[in-house]
C-alpha positions in Angstrom: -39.5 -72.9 103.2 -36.2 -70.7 103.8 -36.5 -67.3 104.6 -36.4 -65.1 101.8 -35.2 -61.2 101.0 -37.9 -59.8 99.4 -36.9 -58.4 95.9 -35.5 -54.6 96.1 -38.3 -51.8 95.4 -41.2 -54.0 95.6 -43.6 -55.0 98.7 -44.6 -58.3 99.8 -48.2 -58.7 100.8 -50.0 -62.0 101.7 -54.3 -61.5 101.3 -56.8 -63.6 102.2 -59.1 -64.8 99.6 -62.6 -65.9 99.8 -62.9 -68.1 96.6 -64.2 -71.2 95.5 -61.9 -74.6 94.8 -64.3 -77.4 93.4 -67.2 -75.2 94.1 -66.2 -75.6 97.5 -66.2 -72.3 99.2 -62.8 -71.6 100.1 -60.2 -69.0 102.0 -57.0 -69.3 100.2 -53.6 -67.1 100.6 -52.8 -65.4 97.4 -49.0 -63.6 98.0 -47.9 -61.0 95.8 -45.4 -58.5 94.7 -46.5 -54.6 94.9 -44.3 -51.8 93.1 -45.7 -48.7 94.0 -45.3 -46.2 91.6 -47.6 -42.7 91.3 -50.9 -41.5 92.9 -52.2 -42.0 89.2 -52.4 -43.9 85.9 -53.1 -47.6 85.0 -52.4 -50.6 87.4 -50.5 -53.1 86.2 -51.2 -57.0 87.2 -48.9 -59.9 85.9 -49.8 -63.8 85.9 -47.8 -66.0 85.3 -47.9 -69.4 83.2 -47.8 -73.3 84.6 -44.7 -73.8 86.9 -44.2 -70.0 87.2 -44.1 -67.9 89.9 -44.7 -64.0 90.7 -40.8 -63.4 91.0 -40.0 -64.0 87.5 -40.9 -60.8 86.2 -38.9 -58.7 88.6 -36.3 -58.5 86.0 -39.0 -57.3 83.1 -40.6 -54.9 85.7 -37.4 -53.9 86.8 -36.3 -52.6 83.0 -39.8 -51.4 82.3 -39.7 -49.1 85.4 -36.3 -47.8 83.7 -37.9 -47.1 80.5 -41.2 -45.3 81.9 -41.6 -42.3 80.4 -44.7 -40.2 82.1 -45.1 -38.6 78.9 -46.2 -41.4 77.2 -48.3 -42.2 80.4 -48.5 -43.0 83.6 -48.1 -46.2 86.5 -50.1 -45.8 89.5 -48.8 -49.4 90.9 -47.7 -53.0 89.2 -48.8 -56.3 90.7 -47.7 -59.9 90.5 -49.1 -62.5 91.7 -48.7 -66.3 92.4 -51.6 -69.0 91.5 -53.0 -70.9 94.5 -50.6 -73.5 93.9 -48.1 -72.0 92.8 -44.6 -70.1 94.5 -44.8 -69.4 98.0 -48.5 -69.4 97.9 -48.5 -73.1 97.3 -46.2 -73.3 100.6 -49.3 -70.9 102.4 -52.4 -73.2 100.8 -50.3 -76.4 100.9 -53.0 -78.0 104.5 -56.2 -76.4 102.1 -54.9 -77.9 98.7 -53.9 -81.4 100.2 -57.4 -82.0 101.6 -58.8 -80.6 98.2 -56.6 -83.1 96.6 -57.8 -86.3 98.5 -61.1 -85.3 98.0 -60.8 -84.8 94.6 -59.5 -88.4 93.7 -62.3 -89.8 95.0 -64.3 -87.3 92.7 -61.9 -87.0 89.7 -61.0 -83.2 90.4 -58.3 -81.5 90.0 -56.9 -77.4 90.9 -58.2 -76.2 87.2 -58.0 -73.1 85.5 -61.7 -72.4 85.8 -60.3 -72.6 89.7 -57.6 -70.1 88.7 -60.3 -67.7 87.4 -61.8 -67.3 90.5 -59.3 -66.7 92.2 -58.2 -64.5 90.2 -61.2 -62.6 90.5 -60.9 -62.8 94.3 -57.8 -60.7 93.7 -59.5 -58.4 91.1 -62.2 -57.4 94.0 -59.7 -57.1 96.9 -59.4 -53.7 98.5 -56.4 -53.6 97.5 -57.2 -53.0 94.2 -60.3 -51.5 94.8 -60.7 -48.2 92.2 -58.1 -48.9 90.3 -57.4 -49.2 86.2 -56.0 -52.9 85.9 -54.4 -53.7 83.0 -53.7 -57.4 83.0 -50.9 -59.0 81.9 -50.7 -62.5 81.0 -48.6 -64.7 79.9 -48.9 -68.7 78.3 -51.4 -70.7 79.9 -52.8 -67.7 82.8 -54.5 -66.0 79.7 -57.0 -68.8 79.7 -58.1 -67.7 82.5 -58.3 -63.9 81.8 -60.6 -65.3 79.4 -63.1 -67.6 81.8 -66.5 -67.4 81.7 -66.1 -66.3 85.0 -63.5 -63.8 84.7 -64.4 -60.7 86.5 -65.4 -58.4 83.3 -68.3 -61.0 82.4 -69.7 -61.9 85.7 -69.5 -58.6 87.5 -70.5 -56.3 84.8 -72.3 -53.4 86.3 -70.8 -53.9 89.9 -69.2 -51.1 91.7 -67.4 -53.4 94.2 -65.3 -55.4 91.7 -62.4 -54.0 89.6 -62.4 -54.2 86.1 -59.9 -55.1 83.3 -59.2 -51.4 82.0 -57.5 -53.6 78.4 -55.4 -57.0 78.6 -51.8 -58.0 77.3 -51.8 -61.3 76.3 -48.3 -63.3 76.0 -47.8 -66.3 73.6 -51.5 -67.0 74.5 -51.8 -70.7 74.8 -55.6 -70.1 73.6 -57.6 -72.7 72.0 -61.0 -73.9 70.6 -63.3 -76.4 70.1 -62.5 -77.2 66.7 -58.7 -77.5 67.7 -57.0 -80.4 65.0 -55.3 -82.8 66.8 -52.6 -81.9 64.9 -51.9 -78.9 66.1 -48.8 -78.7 67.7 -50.4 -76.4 71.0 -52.3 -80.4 71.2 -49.0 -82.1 70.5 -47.1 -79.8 72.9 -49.8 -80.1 75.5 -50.2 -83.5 75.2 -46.6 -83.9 75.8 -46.5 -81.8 78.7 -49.3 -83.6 80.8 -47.2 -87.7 80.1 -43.5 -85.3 80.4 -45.4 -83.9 83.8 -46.0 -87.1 85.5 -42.5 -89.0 84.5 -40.0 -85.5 85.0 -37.9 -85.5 88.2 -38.9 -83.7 91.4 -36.3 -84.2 94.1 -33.5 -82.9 94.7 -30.6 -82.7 97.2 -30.3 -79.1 97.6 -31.9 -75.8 95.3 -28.0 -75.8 93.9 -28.1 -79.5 93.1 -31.5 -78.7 91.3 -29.8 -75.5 89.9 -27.1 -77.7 88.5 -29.3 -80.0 86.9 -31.7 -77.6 85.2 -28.4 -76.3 83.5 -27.5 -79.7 82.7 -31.0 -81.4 81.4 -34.5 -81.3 79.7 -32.4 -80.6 75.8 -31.0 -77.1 77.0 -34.8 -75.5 78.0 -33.5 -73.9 81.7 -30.1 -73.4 79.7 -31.4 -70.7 77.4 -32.8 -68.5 80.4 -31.4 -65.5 81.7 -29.1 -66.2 84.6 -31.4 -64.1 87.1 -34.9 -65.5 85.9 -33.1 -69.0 86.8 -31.9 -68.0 90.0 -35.2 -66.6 90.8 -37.2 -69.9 89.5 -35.1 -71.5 91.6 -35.5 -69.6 94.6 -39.2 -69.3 94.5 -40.6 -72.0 92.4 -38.6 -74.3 95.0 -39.1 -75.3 98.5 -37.1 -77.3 101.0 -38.9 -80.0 102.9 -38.1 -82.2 105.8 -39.7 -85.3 105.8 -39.6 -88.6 107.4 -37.7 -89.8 104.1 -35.4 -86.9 104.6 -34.6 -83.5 103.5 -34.7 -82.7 99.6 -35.6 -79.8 97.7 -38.5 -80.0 95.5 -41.2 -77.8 93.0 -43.8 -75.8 94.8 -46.2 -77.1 92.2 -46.1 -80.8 92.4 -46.1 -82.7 89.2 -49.8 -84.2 89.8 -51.2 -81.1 90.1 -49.3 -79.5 87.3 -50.3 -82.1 84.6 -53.9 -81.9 84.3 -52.8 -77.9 83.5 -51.1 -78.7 80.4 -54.4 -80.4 78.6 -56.3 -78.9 75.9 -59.9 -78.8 77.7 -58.0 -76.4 80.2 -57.3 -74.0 77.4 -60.3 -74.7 75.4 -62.5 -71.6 75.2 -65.5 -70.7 72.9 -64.4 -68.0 69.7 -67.3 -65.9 70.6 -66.2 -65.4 74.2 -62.4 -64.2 72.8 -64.7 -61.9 70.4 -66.9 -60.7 72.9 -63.8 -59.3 75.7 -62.4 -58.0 72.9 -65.1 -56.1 71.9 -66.1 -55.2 75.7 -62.0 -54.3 76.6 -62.8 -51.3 73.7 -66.2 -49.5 74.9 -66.2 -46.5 76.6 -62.7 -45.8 76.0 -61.1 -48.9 77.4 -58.0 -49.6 75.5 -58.6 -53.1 74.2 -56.6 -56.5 73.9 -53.4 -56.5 72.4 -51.2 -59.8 71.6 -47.4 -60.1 72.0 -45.5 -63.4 69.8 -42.4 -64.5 70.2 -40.4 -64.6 66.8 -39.0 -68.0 67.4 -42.3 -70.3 66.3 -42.7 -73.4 69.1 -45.7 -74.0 70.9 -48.0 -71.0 69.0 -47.5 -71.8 65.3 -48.5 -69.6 62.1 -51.8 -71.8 62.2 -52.0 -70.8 65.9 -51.5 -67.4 65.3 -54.4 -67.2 62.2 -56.6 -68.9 64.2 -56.8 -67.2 67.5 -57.6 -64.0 65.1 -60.2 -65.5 63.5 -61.9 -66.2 66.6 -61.2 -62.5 67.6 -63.0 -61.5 64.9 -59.6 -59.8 64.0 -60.3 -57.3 66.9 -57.1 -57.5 68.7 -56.4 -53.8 68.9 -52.2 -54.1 68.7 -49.6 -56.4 67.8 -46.5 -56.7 68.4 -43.6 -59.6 67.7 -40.9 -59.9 70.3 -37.4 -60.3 68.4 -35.2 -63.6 69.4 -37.5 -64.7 72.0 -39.5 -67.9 71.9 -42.6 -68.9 74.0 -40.9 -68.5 77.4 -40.2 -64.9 77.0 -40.3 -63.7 80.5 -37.4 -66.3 81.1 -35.6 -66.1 77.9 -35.8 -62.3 77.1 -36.9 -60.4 79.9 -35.1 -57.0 78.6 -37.0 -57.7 75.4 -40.2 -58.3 76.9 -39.9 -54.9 78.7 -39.1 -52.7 75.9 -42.2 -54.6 74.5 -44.8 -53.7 77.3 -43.5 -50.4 77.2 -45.1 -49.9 73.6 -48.0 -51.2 74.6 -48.4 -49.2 77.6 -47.7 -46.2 76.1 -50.5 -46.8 73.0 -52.9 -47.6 76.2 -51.9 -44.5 78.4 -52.3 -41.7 75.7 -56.3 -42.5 76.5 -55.4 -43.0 79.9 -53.2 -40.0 80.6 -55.9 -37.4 78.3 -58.8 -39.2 80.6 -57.1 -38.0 84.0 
């Protein structure tokens, strides 16, 4: 991997993670962004969606820090953070994940998002963010697994040494349920995503050859991002490797592993359970789960949209619609997507701020 310059106000930390990969006890490297903010307020934590990395949001975090107004309330700190196999954190787990891997053809596994969760909650119990009011942010496929059933507000309920989701920010949530038509275009999409997966390129010369030909291909998808979200996927979402076939620059998630990601079963979670965090995210003054859609209809449809409600029991506590952007907003629209979040934060820290 080539050395990097870490991204300007923010703080690189690599933890240690005691999870569980295939039910496999595990210690995995989970790297992350820290922005340091205030002694006070809500914590912010951003996940990312399949092929994405932690440094895509610098540009939305980046805005949002501009448009913070400590009136409407306060930061303490903002987080992002790669999956296990995902950004440089694939690069860290790569000797773990490759052994995982040839153990799991021979038993039909695969990195899921039920493995995601864990991790996730690894992060959630760190020291790190030990005490703090987390308010996640997710965006596509990550907030299946916000919504696990072994996401840390369900499985460590009552437990002073795990951090708790203080509300949730779900983006374009990639959400479905049991009774999902085939039909629908999130199984369409997703069923086009695991074949496109497998049969999509994955080596190039150099990061600018694979610059180039993001720009060039795939019907004008890398085309539509902001120039800096593609120089940073590029950067991060890429590594170089030298190999007895030679040098080439290639994904950080490879295609096998990201395949299996794009299924329904991955993103298939029971109505009550959606109902249920909802209703837990708003006891005791926690400040719910609120939904951001991008106006331009693709993956989420109107039929999408009704029916993750309905199995909310319509108790999605804010909504907003992000003008011009379509499902991949952080890469499309980060400015957009900040203005966004800052609404929603402010509706979560009038509690927060009256609470201190």
């Amino acid at each position: 991997m080539s050395t990097r310059t870490w991204l300007p106000s923010s703080e690189h930390h690599v933890l240690s993670l005691s999870t569980i990969l295939g039910g496999v006890p595990v210690t995995l490297q989970c790297s992350a962004l820290r922005y340091p903010v205030s002694h006070r307020g809500i914590t912010l934590l951003f996940t990312h969606g399949v092929t994405g990395h932690k440094e895509e949001y610098h540009p939305v975090i980046t805005r949002l820090l501009k448009l913070y107004d400590t009136a409407k309330y306060d930061i303490r700190e903002i987080w992002s953070i790669d999956f296990q196999n995902h950004g440089e954190t694939a690069v860290l787990n790569r000797p773990v994940l490759e052994e995982y891997k040839e153990r799991g053809v021979r038993e039909g596994h695969a990195v899921t998002t039920f493995d995601y969760a864990i991790y996730l909650n690894a992060f959630l119990s760190s020291p790190a963010l030990r005490g703090h009011s987390v308010v996640g942010m997710a965006h596509s496929g990550s907030c299946t697994v916000w919504y696990s059933p072994v996401h840390a507000l369900t499985k460590f309920t009552g437990s002073s040494s795990h951090t708790h989701p203080h509300a949730l920010i779900l983006l374009e949530p990639t959400l479905m349920f049991p009774s999902l038509s085939p039909t629908d275009p999130r199984s369409i999409h997703g069923a086009a995503n695991v074949r496109g997966a497998l049969a999509k390129r994955d080596r190039w010369s150099s990061r600018a050859d694979a610059r180039r030909w993001l720009i060039g291909n795939g019907k004008g998808l890398w085309a539509k991002w902001d120039k800096n979200a593609l120089d940073l996927f590029v950067e991060y979402a890429f590594e170089d490797v030298s190999s007895p076939e030679g040098s080439y620059t290639t994904p950080t998630l490879h295609k096998d592993e990201e395949s299996p990601l794009y299924t329904c079963s991955a993103h298939t979670i029971e109505p009550l359970q959606l109902a249920t965090v909802c209703s837990a995210l708003n006891v005791d003054g926690k400040q719910g789960v609120h939904v951001l859609w991008a106006e331009i209809e693709g993956f989420i449809s109107k039929t999408a949209k009704a029916d993750i409600l309905d199995a909310a029991e319509h108790r999605i506590t804010t909504q907003h619609t992000i003008k011009g952007a379509g499902h991949l907003v952080p890469q499309e629209t980060p400015d957009a997507l900040a203005y966004a979040l800052n609404e929603v934060r402010g509706v979560i820290g009038v509690v927060t701020k009256a609470s201190l």
